[in-house]
Each structure stands twice: as C-alpha cells, then as structure tokens.
N, C-alpha and C positions, 0 to 999 in steps of 0.2 A: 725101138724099145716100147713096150706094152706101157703107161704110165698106171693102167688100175691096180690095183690092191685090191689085199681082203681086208676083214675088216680088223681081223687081228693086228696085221702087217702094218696097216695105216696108222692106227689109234695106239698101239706100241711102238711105232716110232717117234710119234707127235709126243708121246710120256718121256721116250728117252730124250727127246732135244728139248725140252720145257726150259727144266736147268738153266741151260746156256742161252737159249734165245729169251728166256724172261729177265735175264740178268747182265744180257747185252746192254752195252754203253748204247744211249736214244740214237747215236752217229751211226752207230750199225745196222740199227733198226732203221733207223730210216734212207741209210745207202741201199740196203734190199727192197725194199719199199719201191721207191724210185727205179732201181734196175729192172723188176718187172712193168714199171711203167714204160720204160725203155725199149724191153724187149718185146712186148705187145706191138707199138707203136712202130716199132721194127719188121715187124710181121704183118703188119697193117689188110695189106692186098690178099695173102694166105686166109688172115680171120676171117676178112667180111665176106669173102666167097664160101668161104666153109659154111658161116652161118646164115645166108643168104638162101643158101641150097639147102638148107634144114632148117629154114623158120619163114620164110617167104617175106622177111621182114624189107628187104628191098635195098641198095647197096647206099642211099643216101642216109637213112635211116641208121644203120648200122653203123657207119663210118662217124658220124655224131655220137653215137654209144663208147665207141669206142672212143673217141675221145675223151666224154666223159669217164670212162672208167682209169685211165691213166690219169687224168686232173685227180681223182680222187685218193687215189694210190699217192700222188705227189703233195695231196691234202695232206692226209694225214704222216707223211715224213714229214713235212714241216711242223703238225702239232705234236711229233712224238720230240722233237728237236724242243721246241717249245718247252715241254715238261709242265706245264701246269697241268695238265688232265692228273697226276702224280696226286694231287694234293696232300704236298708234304705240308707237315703242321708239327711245330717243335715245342711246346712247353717245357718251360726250364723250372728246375724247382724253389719251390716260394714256400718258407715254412710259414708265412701269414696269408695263406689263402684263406677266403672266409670259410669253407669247407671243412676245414682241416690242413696240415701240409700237406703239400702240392709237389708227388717226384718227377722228375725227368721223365717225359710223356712223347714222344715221338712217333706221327702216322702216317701212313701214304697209303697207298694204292694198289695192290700188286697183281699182277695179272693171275688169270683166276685158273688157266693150264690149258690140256687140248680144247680145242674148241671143233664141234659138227656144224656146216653149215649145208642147209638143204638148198640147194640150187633153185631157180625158178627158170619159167619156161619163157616169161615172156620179156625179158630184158636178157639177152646170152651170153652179154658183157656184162652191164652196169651192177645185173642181181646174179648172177653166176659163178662160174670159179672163181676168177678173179677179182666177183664184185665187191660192193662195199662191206658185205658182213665181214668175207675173206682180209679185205685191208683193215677194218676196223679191229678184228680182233690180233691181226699179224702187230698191229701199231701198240697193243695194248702187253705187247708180248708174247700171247700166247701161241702156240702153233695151231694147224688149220688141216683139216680134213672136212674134204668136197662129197658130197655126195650129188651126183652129176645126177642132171635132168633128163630122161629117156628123149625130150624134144630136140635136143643137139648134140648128140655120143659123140660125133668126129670132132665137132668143136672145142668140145670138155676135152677130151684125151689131146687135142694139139696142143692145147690153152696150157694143161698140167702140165705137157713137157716141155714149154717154153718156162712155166714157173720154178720148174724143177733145176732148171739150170740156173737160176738168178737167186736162189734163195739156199739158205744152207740144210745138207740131210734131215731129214727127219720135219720139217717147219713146214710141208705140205706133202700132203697126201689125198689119194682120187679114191672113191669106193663109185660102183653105181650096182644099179637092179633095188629094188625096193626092200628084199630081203637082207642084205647086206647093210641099207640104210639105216635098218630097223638093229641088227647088231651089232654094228657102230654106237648106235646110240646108248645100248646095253653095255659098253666096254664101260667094266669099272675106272678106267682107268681117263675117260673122260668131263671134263666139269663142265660144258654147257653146250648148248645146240643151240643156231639161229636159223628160221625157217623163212622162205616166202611162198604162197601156194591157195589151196583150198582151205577152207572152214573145216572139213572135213577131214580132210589129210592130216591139218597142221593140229586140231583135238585129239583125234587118234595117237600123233608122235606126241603131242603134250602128255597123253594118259602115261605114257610110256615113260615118258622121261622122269614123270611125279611118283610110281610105283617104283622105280627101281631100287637095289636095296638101300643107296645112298643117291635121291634125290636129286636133280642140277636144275636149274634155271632152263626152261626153254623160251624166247626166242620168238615168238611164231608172228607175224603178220597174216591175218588169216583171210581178209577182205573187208567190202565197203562198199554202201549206196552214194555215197558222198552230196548228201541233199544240199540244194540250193533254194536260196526266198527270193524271192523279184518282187519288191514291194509294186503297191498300185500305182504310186507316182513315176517309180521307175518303169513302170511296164507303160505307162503313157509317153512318157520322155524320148523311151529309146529301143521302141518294140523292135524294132530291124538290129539295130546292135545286139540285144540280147539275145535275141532270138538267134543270128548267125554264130554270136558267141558260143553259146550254147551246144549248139548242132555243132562246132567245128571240135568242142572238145568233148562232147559224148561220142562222137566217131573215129578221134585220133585213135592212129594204133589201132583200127579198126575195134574199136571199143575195148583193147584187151593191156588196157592199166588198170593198178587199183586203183587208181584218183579218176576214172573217170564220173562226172555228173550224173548216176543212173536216175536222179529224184528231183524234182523239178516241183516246188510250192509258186504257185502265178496264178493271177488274177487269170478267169477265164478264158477276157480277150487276146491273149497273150497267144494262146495254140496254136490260131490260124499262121500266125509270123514263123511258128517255131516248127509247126507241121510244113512248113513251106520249104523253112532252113534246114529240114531232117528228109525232105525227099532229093534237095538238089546235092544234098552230101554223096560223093562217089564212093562206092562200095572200096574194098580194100579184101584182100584175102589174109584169112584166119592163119592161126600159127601151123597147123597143123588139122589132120580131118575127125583125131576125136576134141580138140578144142570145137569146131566147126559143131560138130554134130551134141555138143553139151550146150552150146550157144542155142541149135535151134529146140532141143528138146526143155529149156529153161524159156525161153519166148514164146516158145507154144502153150507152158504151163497156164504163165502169167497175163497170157492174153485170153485165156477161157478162165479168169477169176471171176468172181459173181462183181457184177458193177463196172467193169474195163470195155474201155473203146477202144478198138484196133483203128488205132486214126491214120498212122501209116503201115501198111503192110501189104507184101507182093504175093500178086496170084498165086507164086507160085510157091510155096511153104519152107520147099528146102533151100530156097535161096540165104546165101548168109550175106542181108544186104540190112540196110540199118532200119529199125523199128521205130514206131511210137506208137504209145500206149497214154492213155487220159483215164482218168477217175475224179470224183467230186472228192473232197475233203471229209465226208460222213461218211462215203464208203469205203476210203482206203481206209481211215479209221477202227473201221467196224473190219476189217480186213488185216490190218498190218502185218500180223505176222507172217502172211504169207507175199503181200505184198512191196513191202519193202526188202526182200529176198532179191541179193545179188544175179544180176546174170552177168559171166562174163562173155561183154560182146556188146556192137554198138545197138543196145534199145535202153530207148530214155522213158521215163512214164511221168507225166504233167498231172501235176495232182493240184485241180482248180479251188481253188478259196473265193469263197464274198465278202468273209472278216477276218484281215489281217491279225487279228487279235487272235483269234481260235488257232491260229498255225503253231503259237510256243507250246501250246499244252500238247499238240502233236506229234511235233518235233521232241520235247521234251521225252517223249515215250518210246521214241526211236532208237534200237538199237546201237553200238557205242560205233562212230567212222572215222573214219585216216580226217576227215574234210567236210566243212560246212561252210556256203557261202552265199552272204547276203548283197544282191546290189538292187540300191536304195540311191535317191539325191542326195546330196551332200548338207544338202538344209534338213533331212528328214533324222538324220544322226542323232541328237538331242533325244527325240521319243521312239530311239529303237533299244535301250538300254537292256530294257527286261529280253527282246528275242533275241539282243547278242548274248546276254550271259546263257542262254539256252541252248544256245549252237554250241558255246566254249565248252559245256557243261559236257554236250554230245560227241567231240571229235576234238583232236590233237591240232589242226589246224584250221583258221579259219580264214575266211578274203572276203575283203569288202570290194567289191565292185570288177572281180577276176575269177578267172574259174580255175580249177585245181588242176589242172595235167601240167604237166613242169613243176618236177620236183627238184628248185636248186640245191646243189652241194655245198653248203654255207657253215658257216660255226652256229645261226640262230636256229636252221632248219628241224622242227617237230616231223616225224613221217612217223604218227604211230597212234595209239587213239585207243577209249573204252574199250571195253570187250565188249562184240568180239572182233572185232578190228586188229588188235592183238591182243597177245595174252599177258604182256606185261608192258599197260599203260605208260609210269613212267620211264619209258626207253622211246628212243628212236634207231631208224634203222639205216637213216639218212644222217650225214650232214657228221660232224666231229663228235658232236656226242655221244654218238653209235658206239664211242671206244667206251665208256662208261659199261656196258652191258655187260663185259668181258672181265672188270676189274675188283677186287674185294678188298676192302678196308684193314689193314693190321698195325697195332698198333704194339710198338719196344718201350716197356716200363726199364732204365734205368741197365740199357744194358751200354757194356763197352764201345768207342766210338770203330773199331777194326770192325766190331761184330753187325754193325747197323749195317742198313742196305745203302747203297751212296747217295740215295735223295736226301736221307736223312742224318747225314754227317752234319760234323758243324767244318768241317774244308767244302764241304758240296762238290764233292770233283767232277757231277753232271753238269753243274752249274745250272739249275733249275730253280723258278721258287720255291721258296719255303716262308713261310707266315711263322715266324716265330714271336712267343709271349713269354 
C-alpha cells in the first residue's frame, strides 16, 4: 500500500478524525502514543538500514535516534496521562469579588486541530515523521500530517505505514514533493504547521502561512551560529579541554545539527589548541551531495570575507572535511552580517578578542540562536553577570562550561530562540513543552456540568488537575 496522499486526502481526513482524537480520554491518547513507540522499536533493523542507505548517517548513530524517538513518543503518553499541560482552571462564583460578581469561569486548553509538520533531513527519526513535532502535537490531540523530506522517501513512506497501523484513520497522514507541501499548508481546514529546515525555506512557508485567508501559527526552527565565550582565565586553565571540546562538537554529525558551535569569542591564544583540535577531527560524510555541495559553496563564501584567515582548510576545495576560519573582533564586527551567517556543516570561525569586556556589546548584536555558551572558572561567575544576561538575551539556551550538541528530551528542555532561530520564541520544539505549541486557551462562562469538556467537570472523570478558586 502507497502510504502518500494528496494534499486534499491528507488534511481532510486529519479534519474529519480532530473530533474524536481531540476528545479522546488521555488513556487512548497515550495507548497510541506508545503503540507507535512499539512499533518502530519493533521494526528496529528494517529503519536503521533504510535510513542508513538514504542519509549515510551510519547504523550506530541511528539506532541511538531511534531510540530516542520512541523515549519521546513514551514522553509524552505519560505527560498526556498526567493532564496538567490541560491547564484546567475552575472559578466558582463569588458575588463579592472585588471586581464586581464573579460567574462560574472554567478554562483549559484544547487542542488547536490538524497540525503540518515539515520533516527535516538531518535527524530521520528524532525530527521526522515520527519525531517530536508529530508526538507533541498527537499528545496535545490534534491529528498530524507529514510532509516527508525528499532526503529519506523510502524511510518516510515505511515509517507512515508502520504509523498507520498503530494509530486510528484519519490521525496521520504522508504528503511529500514541495508542491503538495505548500498546499497542505493552504488547506483551510488546517490550524497550524511545525517546520525544521533552512532560513530560507522555513520564511518562505511562514509568509505562507501568515497570508492565507485565516492565518495559523507557524512553527519554524529556522537555524543558529550557536556562539560560545571562553573567558581568558578559562582559556589559560584548560586550553586542551576546550579546545578538544570544542572541535568534537563543531564536527559531530559531521557539523550538520542546529546546535552545533559555528562561533567561537576566545582569547587569541586559544587558536593554536583549537586549530590543532579541528584538523585531528576525522571527516564524516554529509547527508546527502546537494547538502555536501551547499556546505562547500557557504565555506567558500565565508572564507573569501574581507578580514578571514583560512587557518584550517584542504588543498583541495571540494573536499567536505572540517574547516576553520579566525577573525579579530573589529572585523567580524564591522562584518556581522555576513559573518555570523550559518553554514551548515563542520566549519567553526574563532573570533579573537583582547577585552573580554567589548564581547557583550558584540554578542549583544548577534542575531537571535537556539544556544549560547560560556566557559569561565568557577571563581569568575561573580563578574560575568552583565555577559550572561546578554547570552539569555540572545538564545533559548544557555551552558555554562558545556557545549550544545545533545539536545535532552526533559520537561525543562528550551530548543528554540530569538528570531531567526525560530519564528516563535516562546515555544519549543524539544522536550514537553513542545505540546504547548499545538494548544488554545477556551474558556465556559456558566455553562451546564454534561456540557463542559471533562477537564473541567467538577466529577473530573480524567482525573487531572484542576486549580480551582
């Protein structure tokens, strides 16, 4: 069986099952939930060779993915179980509110209807069909239409028809080709899209989404230089620590996360250790040959910028082997716009400073990132106050004395940031909260207790909280 759809097909059935799967008991929601966590897990050896032979990501690599993506799926059954994402909220009426009288007030949460979720290329589990946009918004009720990533066809179409079996008609749906993407997103009958991808791409389907004749929420994670500070002290301390730190995670994934460290603020002396730790890093092959070939034609850019030292880079041009790039602090300055411009792929650019001081007003200037990280001695904390509030300022996450690749799946977890990092700061795309993205506030003035939704009974027959005043 074919699992794609049109766009019609897909997004008119995700409208017809809303109904019922929004208004499913949390125990059904999250038996489905799980059952595709099951079914993957089951299919284990099929996925990772599938996406193995369409992403070159390599079979240890992937079998980790895949685990994560079923932990996350089994995430969020247990928070839809939970019920507090719900935020039911009961006001009972009080005719001496200071306000005025005060009626019976009753609100929660309720899932917001079909959801489009744009695939991404370079996690085939974790950000793809069945990744987290897919669980987050399945967990928040809504139904879920894939639009598959041209980087892994066979794996998206096995992925949907293993979904298709574990979940009820209509609650997932496959589109691919870009054209089909694009009117999916135009279906009236859709309330919101969540993207992972380019700057470029994910602007384009935002204009889309904000022009059409009723508006939705898009979604978009769009990228990130994810700059880091290496104060002087630190960089005397633990030049070889950092330095290898550093190199191991601008290269992971052969540079192609958005958390990876593409910016690098360090004391001059710092280069030689880091130039050292970015040529013994082993190359890795790219997802695919036009990611490959977007990697070298953005490294070629950015290393013919007025001011840039090609401190590591191979004879030979079109090798896609890891980079580095140096600039003084006045020039990337006098530069930024173009210099602090994503590549994705491992090249990192060390942008030298003399006064730790001049880096906030820098930073500060820098476009909005997923991640900002300072490591500093632990004595130096006291008088870094002013440049952590400028990192917070700049990005959704920050680390003190860690680097950003490992994004865990936690209830705390931020993965989301300024614009243009994404297009709507406060969400995340990771971690529980992600079901927030999907859900809309309503609130019942004084209606009958048959008529309320069951968060908001006073029997509570989900048995969830409710904050009642």
């Amino acid at each position: 069986m074919n699992p794609v759809q049109t766009p019609d097909q897909a997004v008119a059935a995700a409208a017809s099952a809303a109904e019922a799967w929004g208004t499913a008991p949390p125990a059904a929601r999250a038996a489905a939930l799980t059952a595709v966590a099951d079914a993957l897990e089951g299919a284990r050896p099929e996925l990772v060779a599938l996406a193995d032979a369409e992403t070159r990501l390599g079979e240890a690599r992937l079998n980790g993915e895949l685990t994560r993506t079923a932990f996350q799926l089994r995430l969020f059954a247990d928070h839809v179980l939970d019920g507090a994402y719900l935020d039911a909220r009961i006001d009972r009426p009080d005719p001496d509110w200071p306000t005025g009288p005060r009626p019976d007030l009753r609100r929660y949460r309720a899932p917001a209807g079909p959801v489009l979720v744009f695939a991404a290329s370079n996690f085939p589990f974790a950000f793809s069909v069945a990744g987290g946009d897919t669980a987050s918004a399945w967990a928040a009720g809504c139904p879920v239409v894939v639009k598959a990533h041209p980087g892994h066809p066979r794996l998206s179409r096995r992925t949907a028809e293993i979904i298709a079996g574990a979940v009820p008609e209509g609650v997932f749906g496959l589109v691919e080709g870009e054209a089909d993407g694009v009117a999916a997103l135009r279906h009236p009958a859709l309330a919101a899209a969540a993207f992972t991808g380019s700057e470029r791409g994910g602007l384009a389907l935002a204009r889309i989404a904000a022009e059409r004749p009723v508006p939705i929420p898009f979604f978009g994670e769009l990228g990130s230089v994810n700059p880091a500070v290496v104060t002087p002290r630190a960089a005397e301390a633990r030049a070889a620590e950092i330095a290898q730190g550093y190199a191991a995670s601008l290269t992971l994934g052969a540079g192609q996360f958005c958390t990876n460290p593409g910016l690098l603020f360090a004391p001059a002396g710092l280069l030689g250790p880091v130039a050292d730790a970015v040529r013994a890093a082993a190359p890795a092959p790219m997802l695919n040959d036009r990611i490959q070939r977007g990697y070298l034609e953005v490294a070629g850019a950015l290393g013919a910028r007025p001011g840039v030292r090609r401190v590591v880079w191979p004879d030979d041009p079109s090798a896609p082997v890891p980079r580095l790039l140096a600039m003084d602090l006045d020039a990337f300055d006098a530069d930024r716009a173009d210099a602090a411009r994503e590549c994705f792929g491992p090249l990192g650019l060390v942008v030298a400073y003399d006064d730790l001081a001049r880096v906030a007003g820098v930073v500060a200037a820098l476009p909005g990132q997923l991640t900002a990280s300072l490591h500093a001695e632990p004595e130096e904390a006291g008088g870094l106050a002013a440049l952590a509030r400028v990192l917070a300022g700049r990005s959704g996450r920050v680390l003190w004395n860690q680097w950003p690749t490992g994004v865990s799946v936690t209830s705390a977890m931020q993965h989301g940031g300024p614009f243009p990092a994404t297009t709507a700061p406060a969400t995340t795309s990771v971690g529980t909260a992600a079901i927030e993205r999907f859900l809309r506030p309503v609130a019942f003035q004084g209606w009958p207790q048959e008529l309320l939704p069951p968060p908001l009974r006073d029997a509570n027959p989900w048995n969830v909280p409710q904050r009642v005043t």
